[in-house]
C-alpha positions as CSV (number, residue, x, y, z in Angstrom):
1,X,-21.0,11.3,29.4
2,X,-18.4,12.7,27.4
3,X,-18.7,16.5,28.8
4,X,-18.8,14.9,32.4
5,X,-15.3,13.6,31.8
6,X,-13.8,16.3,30.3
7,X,-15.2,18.6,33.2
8,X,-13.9,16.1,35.3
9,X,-10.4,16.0,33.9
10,X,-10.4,19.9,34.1
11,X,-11.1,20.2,38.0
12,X,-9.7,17.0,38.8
13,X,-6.8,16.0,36.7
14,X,-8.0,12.9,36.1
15,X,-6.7,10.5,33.5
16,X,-9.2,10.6,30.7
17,X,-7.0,9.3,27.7
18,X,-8.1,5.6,28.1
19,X,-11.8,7.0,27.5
20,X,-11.0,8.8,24.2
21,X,-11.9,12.0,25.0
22,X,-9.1,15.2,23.4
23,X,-7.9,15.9,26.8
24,X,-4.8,14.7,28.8
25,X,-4.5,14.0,32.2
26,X,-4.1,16.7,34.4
27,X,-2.2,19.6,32.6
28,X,-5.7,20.7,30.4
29,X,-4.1,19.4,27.3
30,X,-6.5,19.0,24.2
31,X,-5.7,17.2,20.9
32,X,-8.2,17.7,18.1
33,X,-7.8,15.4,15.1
34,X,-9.8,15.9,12.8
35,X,-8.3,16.8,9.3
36,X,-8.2,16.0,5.7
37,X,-4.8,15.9,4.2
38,X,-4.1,19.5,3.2
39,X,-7.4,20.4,5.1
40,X,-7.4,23.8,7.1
41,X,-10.3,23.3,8.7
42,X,-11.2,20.6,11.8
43,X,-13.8,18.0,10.6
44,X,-17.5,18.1,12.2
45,X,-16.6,15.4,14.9
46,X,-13.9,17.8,16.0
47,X,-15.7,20.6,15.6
48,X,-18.0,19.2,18.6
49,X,-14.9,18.5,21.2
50,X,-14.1,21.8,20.5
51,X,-17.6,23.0,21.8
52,X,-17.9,20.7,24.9
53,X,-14.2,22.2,25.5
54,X,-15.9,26.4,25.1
55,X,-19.0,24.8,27.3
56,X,-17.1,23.8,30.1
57,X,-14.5,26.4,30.1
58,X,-17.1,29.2,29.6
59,X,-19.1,27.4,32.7
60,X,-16.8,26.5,35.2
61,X,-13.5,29.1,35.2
62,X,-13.5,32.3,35.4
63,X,-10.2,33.3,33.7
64,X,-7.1,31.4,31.9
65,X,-5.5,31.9,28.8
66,X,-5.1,29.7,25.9
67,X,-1.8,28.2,23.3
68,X,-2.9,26.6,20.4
69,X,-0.4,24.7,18.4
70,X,-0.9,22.9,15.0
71,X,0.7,20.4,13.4
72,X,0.4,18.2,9.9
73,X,1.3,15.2,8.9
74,X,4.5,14.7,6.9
75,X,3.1,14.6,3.4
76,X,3.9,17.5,1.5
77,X,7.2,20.0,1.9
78,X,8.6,21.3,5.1
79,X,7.4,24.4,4.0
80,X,4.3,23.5,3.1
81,X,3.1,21.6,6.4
82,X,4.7,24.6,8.4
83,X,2.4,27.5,6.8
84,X,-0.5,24.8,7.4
85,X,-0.2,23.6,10.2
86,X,-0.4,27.5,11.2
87,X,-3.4,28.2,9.2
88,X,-5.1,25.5,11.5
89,X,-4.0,27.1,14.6
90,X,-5.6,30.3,13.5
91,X,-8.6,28.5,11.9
92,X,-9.1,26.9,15.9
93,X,-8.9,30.0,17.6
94,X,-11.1,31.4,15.0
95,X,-13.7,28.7,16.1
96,X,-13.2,28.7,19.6
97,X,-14.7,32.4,19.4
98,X,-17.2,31.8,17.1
99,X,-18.4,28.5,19.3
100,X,-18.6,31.4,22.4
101,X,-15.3,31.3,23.9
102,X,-16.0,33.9,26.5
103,X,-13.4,37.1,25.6
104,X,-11.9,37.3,29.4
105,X,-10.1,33.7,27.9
106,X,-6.9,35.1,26.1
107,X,-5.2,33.2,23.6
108,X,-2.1,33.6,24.1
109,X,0.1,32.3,21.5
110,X,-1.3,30.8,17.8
111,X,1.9,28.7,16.5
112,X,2.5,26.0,14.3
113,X,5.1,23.0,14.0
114,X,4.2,21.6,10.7
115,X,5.6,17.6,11.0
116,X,7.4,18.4,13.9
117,X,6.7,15.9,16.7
118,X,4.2,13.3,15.2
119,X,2.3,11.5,17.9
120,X,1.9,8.5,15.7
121,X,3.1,7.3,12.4
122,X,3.6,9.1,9.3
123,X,3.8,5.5,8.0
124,X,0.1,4.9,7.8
125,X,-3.1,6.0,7.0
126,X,-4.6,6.7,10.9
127,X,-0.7,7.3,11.9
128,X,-1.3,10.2,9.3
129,X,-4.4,11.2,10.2
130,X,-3.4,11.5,14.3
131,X,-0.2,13.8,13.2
132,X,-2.9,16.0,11.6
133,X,-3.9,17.8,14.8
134,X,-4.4,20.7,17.0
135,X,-3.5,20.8,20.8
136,X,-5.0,23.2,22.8
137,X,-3.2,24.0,26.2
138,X,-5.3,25.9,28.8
139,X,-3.4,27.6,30.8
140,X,-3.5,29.6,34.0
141,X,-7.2,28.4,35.0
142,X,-8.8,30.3,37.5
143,X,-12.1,28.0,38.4
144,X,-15.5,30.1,39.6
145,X,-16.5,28.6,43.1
146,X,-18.7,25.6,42.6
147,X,-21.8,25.6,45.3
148,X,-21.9,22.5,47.6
């Protein structure tokens, strides 16, 4: 059920937030949570949205290119959560090719914002744990003609 959605939000736009799945409506937004405080590398439940997101990619486009952007919680220095939160950006590229990422894909740009723009709390535990993330942005999606 879960790949149908996503596939759905990448041809359709459709809003899939309320069903929980890492992508946004319409503008192929991902967010992976997924990791332990000072953790560099996404947990194993991420690990699978990031292969239903390589599946369907691989399967139904034929080019695009691809930002990824991590971010940390606010535990820790500035400095700190900036050279981390850019050591999970490259540690999610790294595993979008090693989970197949076909190489016409680019990615683009590998940055990182450290506890720039939190998308929850920094004031809990799960607050916490959803600032410690990874969105993906595919961009520039050419889709391969679907038979009728």
């Amino acid at each position: 059920m879960k790949k149908i959605v996503i596939f759905l939000m990448l041809i359709f736009g459709m809003n899939v937030m309320a069903l929980l799945v890492p992508c946004a409506e319409g503008d192929t937004k991902c967010v992976i949570r997924g990791f332990k405080v000072n953790g560099e590398i996404i947990n194993e439940e991420g690990s699978q949205d990031i292969k239903y997101i390589v599946h369907f990619i691989n399967n139904f486009a034929e080019s695009g290119s691809i930002e990824i952007i991590g971010y940390t919680d606010s535990i820790g220095t500035k400095r700190h959560n900036l050279k981390l939160s850019i050591i999970r950006a490259q540690n999610t590229a790294k595993i979008l090719r090693e989970f197949g990422l076909n190489e016409k894909f680019i990615i683009s740009k590998i940055t990182g914002e450290g506890e720039n723009f939190p998308i929850d709390t920094n004031g809990t535990v799960a607050g916490r744990y959803n600032n410690r993330r990874v969105e993906i942005f595919i961009k520039n999606i050419k889709f391969k003609e679907l038979a009728e």
